[in-house]
C-alpha positions in Angstrom: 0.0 0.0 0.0 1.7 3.4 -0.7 2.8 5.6 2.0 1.3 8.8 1.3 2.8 12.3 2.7 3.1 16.1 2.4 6.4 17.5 1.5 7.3 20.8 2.1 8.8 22.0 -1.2 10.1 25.2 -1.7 8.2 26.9 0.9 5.0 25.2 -0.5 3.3 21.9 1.2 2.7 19.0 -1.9 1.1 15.6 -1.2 3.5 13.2 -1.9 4.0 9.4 -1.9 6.6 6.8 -0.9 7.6 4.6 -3.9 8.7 1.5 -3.7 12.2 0.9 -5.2 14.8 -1.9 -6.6 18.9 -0.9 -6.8 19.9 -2.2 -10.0 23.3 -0.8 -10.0 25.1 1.0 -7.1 29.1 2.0 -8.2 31.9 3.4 -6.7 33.1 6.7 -7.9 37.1 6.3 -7.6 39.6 9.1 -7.2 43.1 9.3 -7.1 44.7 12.4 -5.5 48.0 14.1 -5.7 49.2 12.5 -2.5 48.9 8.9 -3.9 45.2 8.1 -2.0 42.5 6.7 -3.8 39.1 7.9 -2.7 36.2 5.9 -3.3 32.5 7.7 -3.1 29.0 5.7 -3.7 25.6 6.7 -3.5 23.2 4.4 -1.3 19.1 5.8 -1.7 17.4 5.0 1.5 14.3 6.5 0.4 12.4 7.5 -2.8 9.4 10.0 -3.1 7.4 11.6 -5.8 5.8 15.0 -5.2 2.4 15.6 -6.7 4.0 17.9 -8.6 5.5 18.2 -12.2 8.5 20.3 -13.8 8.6 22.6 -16.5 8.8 19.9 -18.8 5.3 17.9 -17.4 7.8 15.1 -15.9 6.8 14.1 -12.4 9.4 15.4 -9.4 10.9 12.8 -7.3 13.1 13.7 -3.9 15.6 11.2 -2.8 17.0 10.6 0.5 20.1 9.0 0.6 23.6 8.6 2.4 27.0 8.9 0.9 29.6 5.9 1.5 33.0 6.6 1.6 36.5 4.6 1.1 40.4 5.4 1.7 43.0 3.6 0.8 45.9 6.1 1.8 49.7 5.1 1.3 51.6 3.8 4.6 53.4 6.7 4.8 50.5 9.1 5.7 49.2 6.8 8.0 49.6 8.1 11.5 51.9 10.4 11.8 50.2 13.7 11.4 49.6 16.3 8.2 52.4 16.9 6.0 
């Protein structure tokens, strides 16, 4: 059964509803930086809703809570001893 809600958006309250949701894909971002760490970044949705609401372009508006994961793998020689 669909949760519904009211979502205050953009300083107006819309109805909104709770939509059930399946991860099909969730990858890491990687990044190397200039010290020699990689930094790895993904995505995880916790929640989906869409408002009762559409954009300029008649497309429905969908809010998304999620949380971001994050991953270092930093050379030894960082590890421990203070900034450099």
């Amino acid at each position: 059964m669909p949760k519904k809600t009211t979502i205050n958006f953009g300083g107006e309250m819309v109805p909104a509803e709770e939509m059930d949701y399946e991860p099909l894909r969730e990858t890491w971002n990687e990044y190397r930086v200039a010290d020699g760490s990689l930094l790895r970044l993904k995505v995880v949705v916790s929640k989906i809703l869409r408002l009762e609401k559409r954009n300029e372009q008649g497309e429905p508006i969908y809010l998304i809570n999620s949380t971001n994961v994050v991953s270092a793998t930093v050379p030894p020689e960082l590890m421990g001893g203070g900034w450099k």
